[in-house]
C-alpha positions in Angstrom: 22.3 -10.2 5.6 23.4 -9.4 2.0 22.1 -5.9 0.7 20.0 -5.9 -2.2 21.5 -4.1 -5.2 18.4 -3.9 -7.3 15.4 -1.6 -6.7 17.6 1.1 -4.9 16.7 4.6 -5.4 20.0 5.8 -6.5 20.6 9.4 -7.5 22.5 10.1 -10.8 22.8 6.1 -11.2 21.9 4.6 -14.9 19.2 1.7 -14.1 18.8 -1.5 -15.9 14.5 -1.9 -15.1 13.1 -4.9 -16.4 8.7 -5.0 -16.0 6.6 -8.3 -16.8 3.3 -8.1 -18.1 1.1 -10.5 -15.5 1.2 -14.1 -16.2 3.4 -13.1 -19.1 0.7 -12.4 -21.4 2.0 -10.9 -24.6 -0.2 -7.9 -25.3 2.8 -5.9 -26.5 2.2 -8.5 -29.8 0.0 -5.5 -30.6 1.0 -2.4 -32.3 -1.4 -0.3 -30.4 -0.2 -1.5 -27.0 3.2 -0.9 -28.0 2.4 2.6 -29.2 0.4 3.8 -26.0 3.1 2.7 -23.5 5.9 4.6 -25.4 3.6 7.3 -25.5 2.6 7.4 -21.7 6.9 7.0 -21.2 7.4 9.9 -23.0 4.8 11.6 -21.1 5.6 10.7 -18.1 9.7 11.9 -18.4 8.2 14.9 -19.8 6.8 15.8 -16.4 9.4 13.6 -14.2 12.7 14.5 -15.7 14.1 11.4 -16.3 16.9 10.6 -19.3 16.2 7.5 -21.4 19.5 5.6 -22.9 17.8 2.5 -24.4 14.5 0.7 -24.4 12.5 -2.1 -26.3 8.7 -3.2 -25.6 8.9 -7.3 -26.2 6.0 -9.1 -26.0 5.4 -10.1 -22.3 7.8 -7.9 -20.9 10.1 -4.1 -21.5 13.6 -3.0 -20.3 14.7 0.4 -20.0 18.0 2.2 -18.9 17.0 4.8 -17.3 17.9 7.8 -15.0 15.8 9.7 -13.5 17.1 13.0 -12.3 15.6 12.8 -8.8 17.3 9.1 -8.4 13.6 8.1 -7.7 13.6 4.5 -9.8 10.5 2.7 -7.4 8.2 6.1 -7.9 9.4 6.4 -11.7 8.9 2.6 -12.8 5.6 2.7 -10.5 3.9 5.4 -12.1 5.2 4.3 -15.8 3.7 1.2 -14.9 -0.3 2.9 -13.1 -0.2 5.4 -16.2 0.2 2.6 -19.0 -1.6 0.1 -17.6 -4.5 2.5 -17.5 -3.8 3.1 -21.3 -3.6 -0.3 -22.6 -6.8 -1.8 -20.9 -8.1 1.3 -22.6 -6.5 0.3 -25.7 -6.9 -3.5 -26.0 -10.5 -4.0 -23.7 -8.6 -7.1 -22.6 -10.7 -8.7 -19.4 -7.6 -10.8 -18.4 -6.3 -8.0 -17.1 -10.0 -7.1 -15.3 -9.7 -7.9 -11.0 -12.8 -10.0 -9.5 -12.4 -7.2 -7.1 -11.2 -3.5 -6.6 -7.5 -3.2 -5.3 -7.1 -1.3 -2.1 -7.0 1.9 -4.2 -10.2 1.3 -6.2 -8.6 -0.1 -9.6 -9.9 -2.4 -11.0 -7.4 -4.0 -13.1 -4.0 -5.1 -13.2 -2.1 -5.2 -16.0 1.8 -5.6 -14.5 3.4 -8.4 -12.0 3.7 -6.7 -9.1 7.1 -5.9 -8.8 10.1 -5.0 -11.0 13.6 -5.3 -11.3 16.2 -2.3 -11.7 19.6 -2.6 -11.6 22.0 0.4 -11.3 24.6 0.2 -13.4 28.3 1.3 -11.8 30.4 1.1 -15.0 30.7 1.5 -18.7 31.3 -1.6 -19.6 27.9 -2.6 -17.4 26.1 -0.3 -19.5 27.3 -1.2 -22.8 26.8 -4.5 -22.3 22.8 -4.1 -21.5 22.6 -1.8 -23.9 23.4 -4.4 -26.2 21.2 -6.9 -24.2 18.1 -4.6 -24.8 18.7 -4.1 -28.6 19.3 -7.7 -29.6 15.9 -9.2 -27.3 14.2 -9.3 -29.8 17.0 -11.0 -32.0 17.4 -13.7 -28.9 13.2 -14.0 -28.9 13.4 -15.1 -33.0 11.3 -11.9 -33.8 13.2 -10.0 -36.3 16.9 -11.4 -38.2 18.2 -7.9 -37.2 18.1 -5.5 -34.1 17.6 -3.1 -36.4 14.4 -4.4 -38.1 12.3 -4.7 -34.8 9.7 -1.7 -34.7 9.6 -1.3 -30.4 12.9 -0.7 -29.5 15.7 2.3 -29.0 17.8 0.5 -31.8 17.3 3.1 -34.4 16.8 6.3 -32.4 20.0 5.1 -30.5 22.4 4.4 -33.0 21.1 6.9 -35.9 20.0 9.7 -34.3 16.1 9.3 -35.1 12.9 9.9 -32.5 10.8 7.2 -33.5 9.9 5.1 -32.3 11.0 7.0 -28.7 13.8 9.2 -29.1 16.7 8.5 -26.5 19.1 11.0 -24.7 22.6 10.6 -26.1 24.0 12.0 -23.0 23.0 10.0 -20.5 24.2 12.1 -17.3 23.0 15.5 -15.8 25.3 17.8 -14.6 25.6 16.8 -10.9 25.2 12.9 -11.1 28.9 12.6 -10.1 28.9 14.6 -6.8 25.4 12.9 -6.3 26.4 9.3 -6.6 29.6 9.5 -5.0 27.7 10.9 -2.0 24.8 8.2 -2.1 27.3 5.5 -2.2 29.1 7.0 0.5 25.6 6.9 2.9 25.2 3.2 1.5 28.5 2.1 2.9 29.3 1.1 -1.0 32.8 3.1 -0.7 35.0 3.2 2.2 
């Protein structure tokens, strides 16, 4: 059976996380969604230390590169996900998002497909080239002419230094991510 590369909690790995709105609906087509999930991310890596390289909220959907310093990408991209769903029913009052009934944990909506995708990424070249996937999205979607002109997404703060509308970490390592990922790779069987 082929292992599966994405969704692996991977100490001192950059990941490539990709999150769907259900049924695609596009609620990040408002400002205030947008605004209350970058300000639940930078929240949450506030109190789970996590570096953030590049990001961009589209419509129906967000990527991130991430890495969180615990290599803990399901428990990072699953609270992200229960903290700002919280915050954008509260934000939009949208019923779509409202369950007929409670989940097995007493909520009572949903606001995310139920899964997500993240990718570690194992070179530079892997990471430059989603980098540049994330910033021109919104190019690709006919929203904006220019990466640069879209409001949601690390373009700015990434290549001129600015926080808004999320600042990113320009170094995108901690100090031990070598010794850590050569060692989980190693207990994968990814190196001989």
């Amino acid at each position: 059976m082929a292992r599966k590369w994405s969704n692996q909690n991977l100490p001192a790995a950059l990941h490539f996380v990709t999150g769907n709105l259900l049924d695609r609906i596009p609620v990040f087509k408002q400002d205030a969604s947008c605004r209350a999930f970058l300000d639940v991310c930078a929240t949450l890596m506030n109190q789970w230390p996590c570096k953030l390289t590049a990001y961009v909220v589209m419509p129906d959907h967000i990527h991130l590169i991430v890495n969180p310093r615990d290599g803990h990408i399901r428990g990072f991209v699953g609270a992200l996900k229960s903290l700002s769903a919280k915050r954008i029913v509260e934000v939009t009052g949208d019923s779509r998002f409202i369950r007929e009934r409670p989940d097995a944990d007493g909520s009572m909506h949903q606001v995310w497909q139920e899964s997500f995708k993240g990718l570690p990424l194992w070179s530079g070249w892997m990471i430059w080239q989603k980098i540049n996937y994330i910033h021109a999205n919104p190019v690709r979607a006919g929203l904006v002419a220019s990466a640069r002109d879209y409001r949601w997404s690390s373009f700015r703060a990434f290549y001129s230094g600015t926080d808004e509308p999320l600042a990113v970490d320009q170094d995108w390592w901690w100090a031990d991510d070598s010794e850590k990922l050569s060692k989980a790779m190693k207990e994968l069987g990814w190196r001989s």
